[in-house]
C-alpha positions in Angstrom: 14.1 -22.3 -10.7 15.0 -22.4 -7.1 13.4 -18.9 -6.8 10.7 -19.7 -8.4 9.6 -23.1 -6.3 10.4 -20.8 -2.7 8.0 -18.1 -4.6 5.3 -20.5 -4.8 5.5 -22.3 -1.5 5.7 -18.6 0.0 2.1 -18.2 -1.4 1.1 -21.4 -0.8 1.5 -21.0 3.1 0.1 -17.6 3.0 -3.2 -18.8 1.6 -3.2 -21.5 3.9 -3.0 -19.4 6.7 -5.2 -17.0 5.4 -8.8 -16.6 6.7 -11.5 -18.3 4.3 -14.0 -16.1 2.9 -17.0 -17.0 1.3 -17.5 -16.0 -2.3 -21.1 -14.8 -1.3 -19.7 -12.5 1.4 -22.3 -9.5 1.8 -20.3 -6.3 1.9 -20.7 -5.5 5.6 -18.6 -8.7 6.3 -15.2 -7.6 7.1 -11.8 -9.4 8.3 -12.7 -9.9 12.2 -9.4 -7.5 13.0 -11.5 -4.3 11.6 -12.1 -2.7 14.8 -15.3 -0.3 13.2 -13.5 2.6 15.3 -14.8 5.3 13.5 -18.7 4.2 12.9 -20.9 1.9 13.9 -22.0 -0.5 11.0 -25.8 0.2 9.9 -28.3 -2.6 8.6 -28.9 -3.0 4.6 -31.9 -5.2 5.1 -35.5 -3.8 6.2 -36.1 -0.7 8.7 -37.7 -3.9 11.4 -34.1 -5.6 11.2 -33.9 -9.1 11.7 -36.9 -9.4 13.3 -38.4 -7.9 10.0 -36.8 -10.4 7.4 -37.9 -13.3 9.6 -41.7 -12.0 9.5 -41.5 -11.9 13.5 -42.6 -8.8 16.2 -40.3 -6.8 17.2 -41.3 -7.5 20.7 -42.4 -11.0 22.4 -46.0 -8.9 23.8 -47.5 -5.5 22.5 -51.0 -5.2 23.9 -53.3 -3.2 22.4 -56.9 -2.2 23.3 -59.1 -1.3 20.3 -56.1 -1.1 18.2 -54.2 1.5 19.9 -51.2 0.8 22.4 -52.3 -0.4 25.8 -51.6 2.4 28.5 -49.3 1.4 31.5 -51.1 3.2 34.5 -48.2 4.5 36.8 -48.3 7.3 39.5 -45.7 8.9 41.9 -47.0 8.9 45.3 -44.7 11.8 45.8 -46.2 13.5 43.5 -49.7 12.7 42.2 -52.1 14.7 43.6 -54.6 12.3 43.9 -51.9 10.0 46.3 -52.7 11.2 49.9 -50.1 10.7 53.3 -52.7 9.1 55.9 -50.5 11.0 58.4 -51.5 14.7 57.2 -54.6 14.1 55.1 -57.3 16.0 57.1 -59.5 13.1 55.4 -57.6 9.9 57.0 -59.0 9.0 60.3 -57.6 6.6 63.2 -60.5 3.2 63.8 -59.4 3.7 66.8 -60.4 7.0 67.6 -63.0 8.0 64.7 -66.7 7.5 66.5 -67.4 6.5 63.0 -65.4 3.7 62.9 -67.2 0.5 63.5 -66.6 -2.9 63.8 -67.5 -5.2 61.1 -68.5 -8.3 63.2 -71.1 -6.4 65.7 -72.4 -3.6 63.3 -75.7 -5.1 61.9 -74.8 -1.8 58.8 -71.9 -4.2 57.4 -72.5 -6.5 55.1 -70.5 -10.0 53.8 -69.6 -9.4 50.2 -69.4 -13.1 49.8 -73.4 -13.4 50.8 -74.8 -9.7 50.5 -76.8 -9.9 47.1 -76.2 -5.9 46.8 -72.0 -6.8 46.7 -71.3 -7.1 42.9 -67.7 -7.6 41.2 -66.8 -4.0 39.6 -67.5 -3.8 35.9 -65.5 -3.0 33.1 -68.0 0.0 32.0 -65.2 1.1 28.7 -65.4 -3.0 28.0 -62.6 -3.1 26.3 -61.0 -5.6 23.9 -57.3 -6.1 24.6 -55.4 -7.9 22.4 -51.8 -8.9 22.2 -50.6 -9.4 18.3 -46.9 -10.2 19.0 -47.0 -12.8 21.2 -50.3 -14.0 19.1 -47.8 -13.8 15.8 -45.5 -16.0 18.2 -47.3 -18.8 19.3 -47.0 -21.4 16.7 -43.3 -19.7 15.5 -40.4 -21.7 16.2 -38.7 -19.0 16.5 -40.5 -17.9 20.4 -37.6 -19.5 22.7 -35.3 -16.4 21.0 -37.7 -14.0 22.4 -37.0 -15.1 26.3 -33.8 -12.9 26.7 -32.9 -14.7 29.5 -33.0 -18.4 27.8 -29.3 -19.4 26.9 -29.9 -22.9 25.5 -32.8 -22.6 22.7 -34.1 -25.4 20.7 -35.8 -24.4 17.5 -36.1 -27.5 16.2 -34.7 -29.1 13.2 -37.6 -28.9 11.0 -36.7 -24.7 10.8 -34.6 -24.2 8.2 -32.2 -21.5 8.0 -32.8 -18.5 6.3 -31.2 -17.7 2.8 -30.0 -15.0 3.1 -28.7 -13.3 7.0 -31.3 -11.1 8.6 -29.0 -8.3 9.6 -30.1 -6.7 12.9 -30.7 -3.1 13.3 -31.2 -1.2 16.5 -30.6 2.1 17.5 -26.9 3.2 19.0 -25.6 0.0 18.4 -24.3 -2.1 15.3 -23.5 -5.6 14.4 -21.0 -6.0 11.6 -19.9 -9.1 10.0 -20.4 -12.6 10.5 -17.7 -15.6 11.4 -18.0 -19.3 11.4 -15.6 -21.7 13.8 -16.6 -24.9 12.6 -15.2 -27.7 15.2 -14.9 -30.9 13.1 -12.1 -32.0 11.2 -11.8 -30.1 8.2 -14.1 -27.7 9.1 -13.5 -23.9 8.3 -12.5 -21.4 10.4 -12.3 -18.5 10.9 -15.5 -18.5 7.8 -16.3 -14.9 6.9 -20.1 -14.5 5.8 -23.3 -15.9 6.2 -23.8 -18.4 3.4 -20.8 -20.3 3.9 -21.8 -22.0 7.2 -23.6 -25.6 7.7 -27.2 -25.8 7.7 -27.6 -25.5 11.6 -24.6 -23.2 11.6 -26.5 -20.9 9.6 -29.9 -21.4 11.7 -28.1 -20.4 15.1 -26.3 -17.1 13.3 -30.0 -15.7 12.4 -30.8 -16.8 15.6 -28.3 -14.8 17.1 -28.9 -11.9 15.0 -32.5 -11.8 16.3 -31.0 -12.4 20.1 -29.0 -9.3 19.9 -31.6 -7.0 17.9 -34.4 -8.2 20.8 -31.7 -7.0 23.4 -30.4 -4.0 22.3 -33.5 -2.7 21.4 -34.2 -1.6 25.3 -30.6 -2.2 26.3 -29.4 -2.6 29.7 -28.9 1.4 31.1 -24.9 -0.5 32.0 -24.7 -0.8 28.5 -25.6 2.7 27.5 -22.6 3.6 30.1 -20.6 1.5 28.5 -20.7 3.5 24.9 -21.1 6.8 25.9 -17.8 6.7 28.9 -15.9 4.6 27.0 -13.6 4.3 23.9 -16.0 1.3 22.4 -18.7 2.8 20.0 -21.5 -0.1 20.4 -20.1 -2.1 17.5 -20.7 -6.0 17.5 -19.5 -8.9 15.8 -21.6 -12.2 15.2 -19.8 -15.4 15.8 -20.8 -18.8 15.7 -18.3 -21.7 17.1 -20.2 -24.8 15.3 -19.9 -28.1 16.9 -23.2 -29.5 14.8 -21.1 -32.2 12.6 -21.2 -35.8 14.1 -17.5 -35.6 13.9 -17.0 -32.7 15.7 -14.3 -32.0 18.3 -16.4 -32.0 21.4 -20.0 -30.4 22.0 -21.7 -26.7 22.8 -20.8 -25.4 26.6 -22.5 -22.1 26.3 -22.3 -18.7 24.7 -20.1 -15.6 25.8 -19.9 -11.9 25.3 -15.8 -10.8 24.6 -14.3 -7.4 23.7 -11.9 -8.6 21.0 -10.7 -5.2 20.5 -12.1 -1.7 22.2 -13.5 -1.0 19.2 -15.2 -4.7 18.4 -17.1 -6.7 21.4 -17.7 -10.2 19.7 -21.2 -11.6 20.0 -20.4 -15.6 20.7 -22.9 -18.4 20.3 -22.6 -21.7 19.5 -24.7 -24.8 17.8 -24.5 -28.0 19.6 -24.5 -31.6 17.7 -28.4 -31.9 18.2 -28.6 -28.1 16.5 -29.9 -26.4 19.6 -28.0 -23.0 20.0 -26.6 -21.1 23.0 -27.0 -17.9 22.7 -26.0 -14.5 24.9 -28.4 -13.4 27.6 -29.4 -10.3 29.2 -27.6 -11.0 32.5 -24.9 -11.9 30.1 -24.8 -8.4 28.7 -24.7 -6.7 32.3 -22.2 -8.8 33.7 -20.1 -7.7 30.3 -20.9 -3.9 30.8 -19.7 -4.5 34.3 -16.5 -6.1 33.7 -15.5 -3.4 30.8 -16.4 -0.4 32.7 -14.5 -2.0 35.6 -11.1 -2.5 32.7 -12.1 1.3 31.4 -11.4 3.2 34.7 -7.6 2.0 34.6 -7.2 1.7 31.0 -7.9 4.7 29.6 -11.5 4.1 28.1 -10.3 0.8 26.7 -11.8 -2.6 27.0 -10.1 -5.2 25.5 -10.2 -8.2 26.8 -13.4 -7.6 29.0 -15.8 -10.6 28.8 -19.1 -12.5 30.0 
């Protein structure tokens, strides 16, 4: 009998202790202490990621002119032909010395282009429609303050509701695994593996986050790129959400944070305040991280645990 009752209270502590995982856990949530050494986790949802499953742009502008991408006009004075050096360029001349040169206030040839009738503003001659469809499809979304990468505090507003199911990033390189709740109230869960499990505003700032780090890592900070290929981290990610959004909770929001749990496993930290507003990671955030790890590389073999933003 005696064994029996120590058997029980043995497994009694050991789910007590254990972590909570919801029932509805999707099957790339794994136990936060998986370090994803050997790959880095790949979406299931739709090729346009998070951004996709929340009907948004991948981008927060994408002009267009007659519905082809809008050409960024960029030359290399070094080495565009058509750039001349006013020092060697037989064709430059000196207003000081060129008999040519003439002075604009006595030589009755110049003209005002304020008054001269002849002076017209140039003319677009291809006229041109440009048009912008991402930020068009973001100006009445309440999703828009995610798109400013360098916005920590965001407020969506309390009439969005969460998603029902998580919008799973994808980007190129670079992963984000599972999901993990910290709910800051008495009572409250944590750590809460999965997506469902989490409070309504809980669940609003993980998709939010999701979309944060997608919209990052999509053109990712050249540090970061450093950071994968000279180290022993392989560009996996873990979303986690400290939730202070119950009126009883322990404390409010300070701000999100970037932390290499493990080498293999930098955690993606933001948090929901008791009004639901969300902090979530910035770009500066992700350089100053990439700094601080590559800095903890060089005299740790490759590894960065413990690196953080």
């Amino acid at each position: 009998m005696k064994t029996m009752i120590a058997t029980l209270l043995t497994g009694a502590l050991v789910l007590g202790c254990s972590p909570i995982v919801n029932d509805e856990t999707d099957p790339y949530d794994k136990a936060a202490n998986e370090e994803w050494e050997n790959e880095v986790p790949k979406g299931d949802g739709p090729e346009s990621g998070a951004a996709g499953a929340l009907g948004l742009p991948s981008s927060a502008s994408c002009p267009v002119i007659d519905g082809e991408p809008a050409p960024i006009p960029e030359t290399d004075p070094e080495t565009d032909p058509m750039e001349t050096d006013p020092e060697t360029d037989p064709m430059e001349t000196d207003p000081e010395t060129d008999p040519m040169e003439t002075d604009p206030e006595t030589d009755p040839m110049e003209t005002d282009p304020e008054t001269d009738p002849m002076e017209t503003d140039p003319v677009d001659e291809t006229d041109a429609e440009v048009e912008d469809p991402c930020a068009e499809a973001l100006a009445d979304s309440p999703w828009a303050p995610v798109y400013d990468l360098d916005a920590e505090h965001v407020d969506l507003g309390n009439d969005l509701r969460s998603p029902d199911t998580y919008p799973r990033p994808r980007v190129a390189k670079f992963g984000m695994g599972g999901s993990e709740y910290w709910q800051k109230w008495p009572g409250g869960k944590g750590p809460l593996f999965g997506y469902p499990g989490g409070s309504e505003q809980g669940r609003r700032c993980m998709a939010a986050a999701a979309l944060r780090f997608q919209l990052l890592l999509a053109d990712p900070p050249e540090s970061m790129m450093k950071l994968k290929e000279t180290t022993r981290w392989n560009g996996s990610f873990f979303n986690w959400v400290d939730d202070f959004s119950n009126e009883n909770s322990w404390g409010s929001a300070s701000g999100a944070r970037l932390w290499a749990w493990r080498t293999g496993l930098i955690k993606f930290i933001s948090q929901t305040d008791t009004d639901g507003t969300c902090y979530l990671p910035t770009r500066s955030m992700m350089e100053s991280l990439a700094e601080d790890c590559l800095e903890r590389a060089e005299s740790s073999d490759g590894a960065i645990q413990g690196c953080r933003s």
